[in-house]
C-alpha atoms as one frame of an Amber mdcrd trajectory, in Angstrom:
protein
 123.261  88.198 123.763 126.026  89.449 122.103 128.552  92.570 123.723 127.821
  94.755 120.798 124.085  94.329 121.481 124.354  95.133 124.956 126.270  98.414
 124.607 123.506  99.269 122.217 120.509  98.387 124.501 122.757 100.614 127.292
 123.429 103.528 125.178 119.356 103.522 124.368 118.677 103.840 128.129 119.441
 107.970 127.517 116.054 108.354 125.439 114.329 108.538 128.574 114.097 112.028
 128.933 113.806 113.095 125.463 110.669 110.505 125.536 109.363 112.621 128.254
 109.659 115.875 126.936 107.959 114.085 123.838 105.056 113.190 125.631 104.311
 116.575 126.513 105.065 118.388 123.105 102.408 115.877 121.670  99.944 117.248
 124.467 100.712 121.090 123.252 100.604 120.070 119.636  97.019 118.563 120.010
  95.821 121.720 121.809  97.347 124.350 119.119  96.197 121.704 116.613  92.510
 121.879 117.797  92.504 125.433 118.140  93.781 125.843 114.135  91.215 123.658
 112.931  88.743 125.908 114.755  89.880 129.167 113.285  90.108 127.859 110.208
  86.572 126.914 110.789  85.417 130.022 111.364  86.888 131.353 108.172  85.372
 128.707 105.629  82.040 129.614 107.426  82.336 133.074 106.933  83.491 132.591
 102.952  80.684 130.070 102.720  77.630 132.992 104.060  79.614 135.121 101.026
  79.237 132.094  98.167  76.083 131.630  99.753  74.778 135.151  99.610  75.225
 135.041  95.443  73.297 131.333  94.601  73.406 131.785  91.218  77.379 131.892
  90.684  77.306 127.868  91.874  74.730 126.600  88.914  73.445 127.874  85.999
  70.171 126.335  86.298  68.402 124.720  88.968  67.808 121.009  87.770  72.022
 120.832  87.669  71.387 120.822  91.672  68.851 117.712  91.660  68.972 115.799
  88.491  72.628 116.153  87.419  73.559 112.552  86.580  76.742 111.560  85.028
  75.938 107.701  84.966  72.523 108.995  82.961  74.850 110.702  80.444  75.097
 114.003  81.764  78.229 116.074  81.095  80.331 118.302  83.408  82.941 120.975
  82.236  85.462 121.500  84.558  87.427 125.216  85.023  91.416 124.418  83.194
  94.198 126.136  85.167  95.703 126.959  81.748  94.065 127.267  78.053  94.799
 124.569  76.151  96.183 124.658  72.351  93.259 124.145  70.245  95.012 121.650
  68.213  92.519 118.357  68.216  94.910 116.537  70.327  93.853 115.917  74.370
  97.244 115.473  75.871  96.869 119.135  77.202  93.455 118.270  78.910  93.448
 117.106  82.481  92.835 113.636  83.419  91.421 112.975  87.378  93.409 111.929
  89.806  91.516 109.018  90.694  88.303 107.674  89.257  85.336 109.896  88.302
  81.630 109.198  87.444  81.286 108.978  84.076  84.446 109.981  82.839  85.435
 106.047  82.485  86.403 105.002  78.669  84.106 105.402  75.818  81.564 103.431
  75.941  79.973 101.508  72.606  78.379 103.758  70.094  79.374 107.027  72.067
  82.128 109.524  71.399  85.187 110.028  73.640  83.947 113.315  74.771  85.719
 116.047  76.917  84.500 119.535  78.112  86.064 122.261  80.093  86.219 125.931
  80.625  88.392 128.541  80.511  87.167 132.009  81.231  84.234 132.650  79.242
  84.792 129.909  76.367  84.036 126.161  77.049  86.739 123.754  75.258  84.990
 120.875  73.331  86.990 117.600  72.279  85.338 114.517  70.730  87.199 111.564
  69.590  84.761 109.428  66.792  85.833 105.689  65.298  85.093 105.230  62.169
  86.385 102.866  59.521  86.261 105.698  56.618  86.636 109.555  56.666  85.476
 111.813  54.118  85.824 115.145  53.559  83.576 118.482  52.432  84.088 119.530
  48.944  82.719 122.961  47.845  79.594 122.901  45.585  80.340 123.160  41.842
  77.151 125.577  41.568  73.834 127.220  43.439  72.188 124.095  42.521  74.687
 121.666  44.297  73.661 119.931  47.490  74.191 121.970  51.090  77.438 122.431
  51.630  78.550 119.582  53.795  75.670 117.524  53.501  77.559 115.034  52.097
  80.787 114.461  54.037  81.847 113.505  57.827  79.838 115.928  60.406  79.980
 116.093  63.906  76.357 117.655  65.281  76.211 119.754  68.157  72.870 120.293
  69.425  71.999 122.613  72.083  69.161 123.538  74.395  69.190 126.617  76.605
  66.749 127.246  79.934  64.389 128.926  78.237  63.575 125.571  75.739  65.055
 126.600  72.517  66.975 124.610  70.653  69.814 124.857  68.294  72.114 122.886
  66.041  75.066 123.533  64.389  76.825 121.153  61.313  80.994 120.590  62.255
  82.774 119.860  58.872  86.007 119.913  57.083  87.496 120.106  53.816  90.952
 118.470  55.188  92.737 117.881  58.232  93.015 121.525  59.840  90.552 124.063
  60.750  86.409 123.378  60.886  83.868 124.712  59.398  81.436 125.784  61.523
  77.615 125.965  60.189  74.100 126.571  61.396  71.845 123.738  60.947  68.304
 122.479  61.049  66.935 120.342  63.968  66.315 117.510  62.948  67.387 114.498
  60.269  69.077 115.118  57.690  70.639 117.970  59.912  70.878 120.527  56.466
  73.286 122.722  57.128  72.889 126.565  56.129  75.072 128.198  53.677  76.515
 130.754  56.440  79.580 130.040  58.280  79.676 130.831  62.413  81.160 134.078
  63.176  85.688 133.451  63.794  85.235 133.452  67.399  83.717 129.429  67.156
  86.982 127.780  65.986  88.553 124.513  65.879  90.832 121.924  64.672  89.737
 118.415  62.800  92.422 115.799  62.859  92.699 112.333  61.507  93.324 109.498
  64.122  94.059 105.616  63.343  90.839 104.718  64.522  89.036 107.668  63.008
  88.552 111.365  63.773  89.267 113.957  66.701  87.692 117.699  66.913  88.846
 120.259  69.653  86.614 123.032  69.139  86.170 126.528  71.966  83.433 129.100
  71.165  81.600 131.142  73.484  79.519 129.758  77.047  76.186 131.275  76.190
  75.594 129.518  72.667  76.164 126.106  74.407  73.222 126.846  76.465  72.348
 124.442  79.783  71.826 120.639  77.370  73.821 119.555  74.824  74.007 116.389
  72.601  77.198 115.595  70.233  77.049 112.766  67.537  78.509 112.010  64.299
  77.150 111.377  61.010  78.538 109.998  57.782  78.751 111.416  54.154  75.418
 109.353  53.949  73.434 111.653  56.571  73.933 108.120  58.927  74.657 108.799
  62.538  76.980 106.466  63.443  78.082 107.976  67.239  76.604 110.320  69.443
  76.045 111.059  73.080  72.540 109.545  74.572  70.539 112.330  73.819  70.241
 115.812  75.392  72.759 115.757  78.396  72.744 118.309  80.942  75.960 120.445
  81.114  77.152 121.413  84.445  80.145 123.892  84.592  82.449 125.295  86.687
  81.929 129.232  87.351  84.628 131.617  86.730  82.386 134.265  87.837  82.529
 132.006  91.253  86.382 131.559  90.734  86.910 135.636  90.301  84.762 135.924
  93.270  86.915 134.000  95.491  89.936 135.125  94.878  88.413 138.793  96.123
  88.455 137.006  99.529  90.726 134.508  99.685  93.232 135.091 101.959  96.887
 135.005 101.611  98.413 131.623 101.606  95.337 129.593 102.057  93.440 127.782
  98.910  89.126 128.086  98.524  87.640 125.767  97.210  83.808 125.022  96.208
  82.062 121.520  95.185  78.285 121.681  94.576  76.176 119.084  96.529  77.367
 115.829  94.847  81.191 116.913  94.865  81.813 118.795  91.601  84.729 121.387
  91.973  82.556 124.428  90.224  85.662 127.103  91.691  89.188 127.188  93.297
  91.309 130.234  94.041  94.629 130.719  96.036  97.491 128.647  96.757  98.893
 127.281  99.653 102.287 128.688 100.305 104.062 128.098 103.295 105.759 130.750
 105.016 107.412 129.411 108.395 111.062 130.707 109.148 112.655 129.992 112.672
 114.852 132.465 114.804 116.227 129.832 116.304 119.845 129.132 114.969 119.878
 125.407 114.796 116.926 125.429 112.639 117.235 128.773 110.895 120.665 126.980
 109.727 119.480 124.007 108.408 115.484 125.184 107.431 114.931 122.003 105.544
 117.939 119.949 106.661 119.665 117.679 108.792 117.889 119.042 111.603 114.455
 119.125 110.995 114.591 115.734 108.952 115.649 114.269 112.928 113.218 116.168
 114.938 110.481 114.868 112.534 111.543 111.192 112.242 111.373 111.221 116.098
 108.005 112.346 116.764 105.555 110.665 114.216 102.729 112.502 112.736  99.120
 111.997 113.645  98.303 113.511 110.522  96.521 111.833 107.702  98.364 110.624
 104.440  96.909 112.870 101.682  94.034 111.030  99.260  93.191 111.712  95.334
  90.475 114.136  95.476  89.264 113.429  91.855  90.705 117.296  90.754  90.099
 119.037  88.915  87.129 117.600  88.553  85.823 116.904  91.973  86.620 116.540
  95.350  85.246 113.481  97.290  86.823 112.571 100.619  87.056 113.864 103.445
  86.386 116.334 105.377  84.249 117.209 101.960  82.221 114.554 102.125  80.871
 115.877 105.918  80.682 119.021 104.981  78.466 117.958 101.799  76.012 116.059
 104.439  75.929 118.907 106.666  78.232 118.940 108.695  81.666 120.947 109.865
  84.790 118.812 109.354  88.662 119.567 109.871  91.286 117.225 108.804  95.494
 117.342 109.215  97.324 116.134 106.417 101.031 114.747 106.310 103.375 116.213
 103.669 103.271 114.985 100.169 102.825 115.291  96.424 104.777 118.621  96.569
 102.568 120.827  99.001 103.223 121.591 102.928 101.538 119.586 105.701  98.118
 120.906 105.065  95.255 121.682 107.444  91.782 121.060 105.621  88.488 122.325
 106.670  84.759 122.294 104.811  81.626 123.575 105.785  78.305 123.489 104.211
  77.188 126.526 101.843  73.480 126.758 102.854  70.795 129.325 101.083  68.327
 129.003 103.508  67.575 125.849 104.262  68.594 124.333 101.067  72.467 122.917
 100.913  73.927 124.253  97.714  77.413 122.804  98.334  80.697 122.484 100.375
  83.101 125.259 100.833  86.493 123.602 101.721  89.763 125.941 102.828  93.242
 124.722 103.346  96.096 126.615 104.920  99.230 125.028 105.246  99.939 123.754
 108.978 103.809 124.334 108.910 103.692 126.879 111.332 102.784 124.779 114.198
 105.244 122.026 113.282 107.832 124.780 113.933 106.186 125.296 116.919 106.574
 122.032 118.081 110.345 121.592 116.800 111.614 124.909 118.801 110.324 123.924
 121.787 111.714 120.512 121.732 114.852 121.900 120.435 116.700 122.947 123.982
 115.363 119.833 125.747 116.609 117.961 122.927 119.580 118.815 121.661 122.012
 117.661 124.702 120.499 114.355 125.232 120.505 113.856 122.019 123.945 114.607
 121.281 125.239 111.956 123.782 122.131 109.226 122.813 123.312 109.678 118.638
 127.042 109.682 119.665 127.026 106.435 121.541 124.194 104.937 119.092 126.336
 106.401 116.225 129.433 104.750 117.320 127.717 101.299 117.814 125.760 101.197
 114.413 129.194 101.928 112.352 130.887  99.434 114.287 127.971  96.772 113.407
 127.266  98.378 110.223 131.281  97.570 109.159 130.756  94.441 111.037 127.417
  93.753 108.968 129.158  94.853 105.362 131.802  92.708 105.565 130.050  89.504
 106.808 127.483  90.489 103.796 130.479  90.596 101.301 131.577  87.250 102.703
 128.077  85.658 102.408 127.642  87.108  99.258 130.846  86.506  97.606 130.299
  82.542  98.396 126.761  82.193  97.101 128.556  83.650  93.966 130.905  81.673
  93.494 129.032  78.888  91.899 127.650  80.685  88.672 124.265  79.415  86.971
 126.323  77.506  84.239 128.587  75.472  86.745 131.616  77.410  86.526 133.403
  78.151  89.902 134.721  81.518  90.078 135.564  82.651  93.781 136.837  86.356
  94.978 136.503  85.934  98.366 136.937  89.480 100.125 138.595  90.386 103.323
 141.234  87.131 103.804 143.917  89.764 104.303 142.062  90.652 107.998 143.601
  89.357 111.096 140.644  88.837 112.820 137.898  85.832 113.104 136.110  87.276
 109.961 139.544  87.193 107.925 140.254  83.569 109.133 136.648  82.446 107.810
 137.545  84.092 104.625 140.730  81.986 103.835 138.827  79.095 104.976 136.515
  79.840 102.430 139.100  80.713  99.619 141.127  77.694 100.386 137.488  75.423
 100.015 136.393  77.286  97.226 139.845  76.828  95.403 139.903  72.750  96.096
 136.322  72.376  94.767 137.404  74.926  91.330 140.622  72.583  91.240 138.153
  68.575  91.667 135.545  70.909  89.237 138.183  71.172  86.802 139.224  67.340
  87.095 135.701  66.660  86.678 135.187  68.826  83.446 138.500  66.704  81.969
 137.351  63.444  83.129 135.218  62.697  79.825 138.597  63.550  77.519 140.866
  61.432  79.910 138.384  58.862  79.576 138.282  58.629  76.177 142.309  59.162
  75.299 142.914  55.880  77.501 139.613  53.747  76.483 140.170  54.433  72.971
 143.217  52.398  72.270 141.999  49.052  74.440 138.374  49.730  72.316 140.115
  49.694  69.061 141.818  46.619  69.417 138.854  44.839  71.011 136.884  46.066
  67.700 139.985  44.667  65.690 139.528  41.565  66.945 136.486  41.240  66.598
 136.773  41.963  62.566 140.163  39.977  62.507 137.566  36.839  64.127 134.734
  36.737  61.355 137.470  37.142  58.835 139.469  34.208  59.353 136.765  31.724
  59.669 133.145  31.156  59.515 131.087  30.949  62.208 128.575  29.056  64.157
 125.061  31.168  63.675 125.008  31.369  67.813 128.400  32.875  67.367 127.877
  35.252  64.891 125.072  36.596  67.134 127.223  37.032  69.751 130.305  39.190
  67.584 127.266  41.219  66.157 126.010  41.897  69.659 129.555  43.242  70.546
 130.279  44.507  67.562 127.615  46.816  68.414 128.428  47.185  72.109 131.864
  48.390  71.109 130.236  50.726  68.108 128.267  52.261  70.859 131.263  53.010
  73.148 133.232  54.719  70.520 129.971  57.344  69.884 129.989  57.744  73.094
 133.688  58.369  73.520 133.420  60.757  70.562 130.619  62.598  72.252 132.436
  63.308  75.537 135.382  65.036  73.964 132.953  66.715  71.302 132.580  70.008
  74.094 136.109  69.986  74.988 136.931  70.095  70.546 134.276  73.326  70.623
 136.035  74.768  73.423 139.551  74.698  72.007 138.110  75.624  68.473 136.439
  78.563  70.116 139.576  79.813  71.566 141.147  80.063  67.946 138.065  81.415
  66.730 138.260  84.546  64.503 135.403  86.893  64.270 133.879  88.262  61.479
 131.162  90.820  60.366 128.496  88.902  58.828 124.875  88.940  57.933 123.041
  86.820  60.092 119.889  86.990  58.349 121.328  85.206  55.479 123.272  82.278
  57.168 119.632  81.811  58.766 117.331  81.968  55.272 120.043  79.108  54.116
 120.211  77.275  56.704 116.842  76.795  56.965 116.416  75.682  53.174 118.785
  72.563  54.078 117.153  71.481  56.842 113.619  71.500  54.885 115.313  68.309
  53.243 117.345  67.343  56.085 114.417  66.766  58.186 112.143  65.856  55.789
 109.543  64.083  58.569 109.093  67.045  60.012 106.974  70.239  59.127 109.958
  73.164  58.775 108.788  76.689  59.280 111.263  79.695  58.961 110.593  82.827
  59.187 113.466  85.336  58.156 113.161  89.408  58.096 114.463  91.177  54.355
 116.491  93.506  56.006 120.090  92.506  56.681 121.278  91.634  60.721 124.922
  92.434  60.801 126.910  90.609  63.571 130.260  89.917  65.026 131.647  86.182
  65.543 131.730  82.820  63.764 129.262  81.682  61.000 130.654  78.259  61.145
 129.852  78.313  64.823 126.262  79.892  64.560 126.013  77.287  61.935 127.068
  74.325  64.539 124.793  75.601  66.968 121.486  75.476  65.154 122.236  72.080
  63.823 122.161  71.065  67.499 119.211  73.508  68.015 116.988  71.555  65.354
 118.918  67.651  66.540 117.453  68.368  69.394 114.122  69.014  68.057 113.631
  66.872  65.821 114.662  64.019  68.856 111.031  65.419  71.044 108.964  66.353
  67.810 106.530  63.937  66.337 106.806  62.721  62.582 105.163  65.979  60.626
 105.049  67.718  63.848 106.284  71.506  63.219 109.904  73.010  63.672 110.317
  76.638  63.904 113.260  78.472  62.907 112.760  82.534  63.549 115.203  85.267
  63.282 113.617  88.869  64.806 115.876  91.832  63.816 115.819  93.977  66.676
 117.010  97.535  67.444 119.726  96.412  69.255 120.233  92.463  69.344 118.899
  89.891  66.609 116.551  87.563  68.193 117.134  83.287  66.780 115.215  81.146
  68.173 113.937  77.383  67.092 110.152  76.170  68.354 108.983  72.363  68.055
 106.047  71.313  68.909 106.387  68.163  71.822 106.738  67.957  75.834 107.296
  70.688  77.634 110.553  70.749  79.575 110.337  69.203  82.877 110.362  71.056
  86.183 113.443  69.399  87.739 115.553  70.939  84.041 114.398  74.499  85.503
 117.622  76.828  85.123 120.004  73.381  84.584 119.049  72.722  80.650 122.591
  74.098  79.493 124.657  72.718  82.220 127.454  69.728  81.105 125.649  65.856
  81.397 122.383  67.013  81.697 119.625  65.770  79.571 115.868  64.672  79.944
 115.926  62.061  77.121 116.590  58.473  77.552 118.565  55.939  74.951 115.651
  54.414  73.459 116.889  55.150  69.872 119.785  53.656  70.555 122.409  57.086
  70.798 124.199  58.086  73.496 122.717  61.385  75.013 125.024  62.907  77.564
 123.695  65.995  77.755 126.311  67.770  75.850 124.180  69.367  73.005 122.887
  72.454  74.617 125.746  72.946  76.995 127.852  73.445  73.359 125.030  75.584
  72.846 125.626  77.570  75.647 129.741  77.935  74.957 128.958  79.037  71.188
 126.037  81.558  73.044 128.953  82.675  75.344 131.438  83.403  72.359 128.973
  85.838  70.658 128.194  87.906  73.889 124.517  85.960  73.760 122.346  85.202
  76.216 119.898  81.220  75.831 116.754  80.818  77.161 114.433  77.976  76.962
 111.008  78.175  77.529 107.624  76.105  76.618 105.113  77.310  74.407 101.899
  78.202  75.350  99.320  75.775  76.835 102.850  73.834  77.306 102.344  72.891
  73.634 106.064  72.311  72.833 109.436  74.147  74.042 110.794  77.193  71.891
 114.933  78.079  72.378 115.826  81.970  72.177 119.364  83.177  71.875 119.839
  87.283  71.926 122.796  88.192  69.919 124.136  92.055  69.587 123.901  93.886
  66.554 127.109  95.331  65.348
């Protein structure tokens, strides 16, 4: 164990008496805790006797109680915080915060439907796909069809408690406003020659997929059942809801009602028996200050951030609810069995630590619903934090300043090792280029003496690296000469005389052994030509898009075995750099394809004009790169073919490929095709 850890593990040994006084402010806090969750209790059972005194607020008919069914079709209408724009667009309607029954997507043959109320109008949007729209045009006389008979309707049929029925014909004769008519029951749904009165109004808007109305008109013509579906100019219903669904709202006459007796700083809230929200009222504010001058200092601070971190909450982390559509969870869901329930909550989603009670709204012996209250429970976290505070804050002070001391110490010690490790796995970069910054060699401790250990390794490896990357042109300066005059000789010998047939086998066998060494003396100093050429390199503006289309018409003969697909965009892709070079680098981009292709296999040459970078790549169809390749494919001597075709392959293709990338600010990626059907090369060049 190291010195630094001891003096840690003896500067912790002062926490035992703020642990003590920490075991008894838990003890307090669950006693004030319990007795909170009682009064609050007591005042959702007193609110629930008032909901419960006035039945008829919760549902507008009786069979919303014991046959609502949202899976079956059935609709509910929740109360919006706000009234939304009627503008046929649902970006201003709420969504739920967590999965709802029957609210899922659209399902096949059925409308995207929405309801919700706002004081005493409900809000109506329906979404309809549909390959064709068409719109009303006024009748040319008396004797012309109804008006909108024959264009794009949306049918709204209603049914109130009392049995009767009505229908009303949803047209338009453009994008805009609706028109709003009366209609008989029943197919062809004829629509009367009257127009609803201005306070049913709307908005009909054309979507890609079809149509969208947003329509608001009074609560009492939508009655307690409604059914929505769409018909064509042809009178052909081609979406609609399943039938006549029951509509369940929320009350504002319930909402208007609680917010006569909610009190201040605590929210109301009421969910019918299956855990529809049909009211909420209040908001929960929280309105703890402290006298003491620590905290009153810093009221949401330093301070109370510490005293917090120390003692962990027992509290609950807050779940989606479902609002403002429902609330399922608990304590709701106890309270909607029957049963009292009280819950703590932790901080979070912008409201206080929250204290949540429900209790069941009974009319007799018939449950009706939940009542659920919340008041905010930040008052007895203050509580707890001023009387911890005295006991606290001189322990503390000496525990943090010797802890404090001892973590910046190791945290220095920590950062610097960090910068060490992290400056050597750095060094090597992903292409093979050594390029070493080693921090902190300057130090006159251990740390700095490992650092110019590590400088001084990482510069002999850069310096053999180097040697390495020069070996191939070293190689082929001296071997050239001695090759040339072997292949002289060679000549000068079937020149002077003829030969014996076993002979002339043998020049023509090293005639072609020294044929082979110069190609591949040629290809080893073929990167280090590209490299020097790229240094005196001038750049250009130029449209890539062109150089590409060409390009791609000369290698439709150069590769004539193969199947040559480009695919260029019209519009021009301006770039900075080298056309010659972009020009070098896809001849090696399609050499190399052609090499793993198949005779009238297919070569792909793409150019994707982007916002901000052209996208080139070249497809073939073939292998798919090999595993051991992964992130190595545009190093220097690597390569995954063999010499079966008699050429030297060193590997040097894409890693020229890589230095042209690296001129142009580019960044090449290989990867295979789908169902490993062939490999496709992608370079990302800047647009200028």
């Amino acid at each position: 164990m190291s010195l630094r850890t001891k003096l840690l593990l003896l500067s912790l040994l002062t926490l035992i008496l703020p642990w003590a006084g920490w075991k008894y402010a838990q003890q307090m806090e669950n006693t004030l805790r319990s007795g909170q969750e009682a009064a609050l209790l007591t005042t959702a059972e007193v609110l629930g006797r008032v909901v419960a005194s006035e039945p008829e607020l919760l549902y507008r008919v009786g069979e919303a109680r014991d046959k609502f069914d949202p899976a079956a079709g059935d609709l509910f209408a929740p109360l919006f915080p706000t009234q939304p724009l009627v503008d046929g667009f649902a970006d201003e309607w709420p969504e739920p915060s967590r999965p709802v029954p029957g609210f899922e997507a659209a399902r096949p043959g059925e409308p995207l439907l929405h309801l919700g109320v706002y004081g005493r109008s409900l809000h109506l949007f329906a979404e309809i796909e549909t390959p064709r729209r068409d719109y009303e045009s006024p009748p040319a006389n008396e004797g012309s069809a109804a008006p909108g008979s024959s264009s794009d309707r949306l049918i709204i049929l209603t049914r109130d408690e009392f049995g009767r029925e009505r229908a009303w014909s949803v047209s338009a004769l453009a994008p805009g406003p609706i028109i709003v008519r009366p209609c008989d029951i029943g197919s062809p749904w004829r629509p009367h020659g009257e127009v609803m009165p201005p306070y049913v109004n709307g908005v009909w808007r054309e979507t890609t997929t079809g149509y969208a109305v947003e329509l608001r008109g009074p609560m009492n013509l939508f009655g307690t059942q409604i059914a929505v579906f769409a018909l064509n100019k042809d009178n052909t219903r081609i979406s609609g809801t399943q039938g006549l669904a029951r509509l369940h709202t929320g009350s504002e006459a319930l909402k208007q009602r609680l917010e006569q007796y909610a009190p201040e700083g605590v929210r109301v809230s009421v969910v019918d028996v299956h855990g529809w929200l049909l009211a909420r009222a209040g908001a929960v504010t929280a309105n703890a200050s402290s006298t003491y001058p620590g905290l009153q200092r810093n009221e949401y601070g330093f301070m109370r951030s510490i005293y917090r971190g120390l003692f962990p909450s027992s509290s609950m982390t807050p779940q989606p609810y479902g609002l403002p559509y429902g609330m399922w969870g608990a304590p709701v869901d106890e309270a909607r069995a029957g049963k009292n329930a009280a819950i703590w909550f932790d901080q979070l989603g912008g409201e206080p630590s929250l204290v949540r009670a429900a209790v069941p709204v009974r009319y007799g012996e018939e449950l009706l619903g939940a009542l659920v209250v919340e008041q905010p429970g930040e008052q007895l976290v203050l509580v707890r934090e001023l009387a911890l505070t005295r006991l606290l804050n001189l322990t503390l002070v000496a525990t943090l300043f010797a802890i404090v001391v001892t973590l910046v110490f190791a945290a220095r010690l920590s950062h610097r090792i960090r910068r060490l490790s992290r400056a050597a796995s750095t060094a090597l970069t992903a292409e093979g280029r050594i390029e070493h910054s080693i921090p902190g060699t300057e130090a006159k401790d251990e740390l700095g003496a490992l650092a110019r250990s590590y400088d001084t390794l990482l510069g002999r490896v850069k310096e053999y690296t180097i040697y390495l990357q020069t070996l191939g042109t070293k190689l082929s300066h001296e071997l050239r000469t001695p090759l040339t005059i072997v292949s002289s000789s060679l000549d000068n010998l079937v020149s002077e005389e003829a030969l014996q047939p076993n002979a002339q086998s043998y020049v023509d066998r090293a005639r072609s052994g020294t044929n082979r060494m110069h190609a591949i003396l040629t290809a080893l100093s073929e990167a280090t030509r590209v490299e020097q050429s790229i240094e005196h390199t001038d750049r250009v503006r130029f449209d890539l898009s062109e150089l590409v289309r060409n390009m791609g018409q000369a290698y439709q003969h150069t590769f004539a075995r193969h199947r040559i697909e480009t695919s260029v965009p019209n519009e021009a892709c301006t770039i900075d750099g080298s056309p010659d070079l972009i020009a070098q680098l896809l001849d090696k981009l399609m050499d190399n394809a052609a090499d793993f292709t198949p005779p009238g296999g297919r070569i792909g040459l793409a150019l994707e004009a982007g916002p901000r970078a052209c996208r080139l790549s070249v497809s073939n169809e073939g292998p798919p790169l090999p595993a051991q390749l992964n992130g190595r494919l545009f190093e220097s001597l690597v390569s995954s073919r063999g010499s079966s075709d008699g050429k030297p392959h060193l590997g040097l293709g894409l890693y020229i490929v890589r230095l042209i990338a690296d001129f142009h600010a580019s960044r090449v990626t290989a990867t295979n095709l789908n169902e490993d059907a062939g490999v496709a090369i992608t370079l990302e060049i800047p647009r200028t």
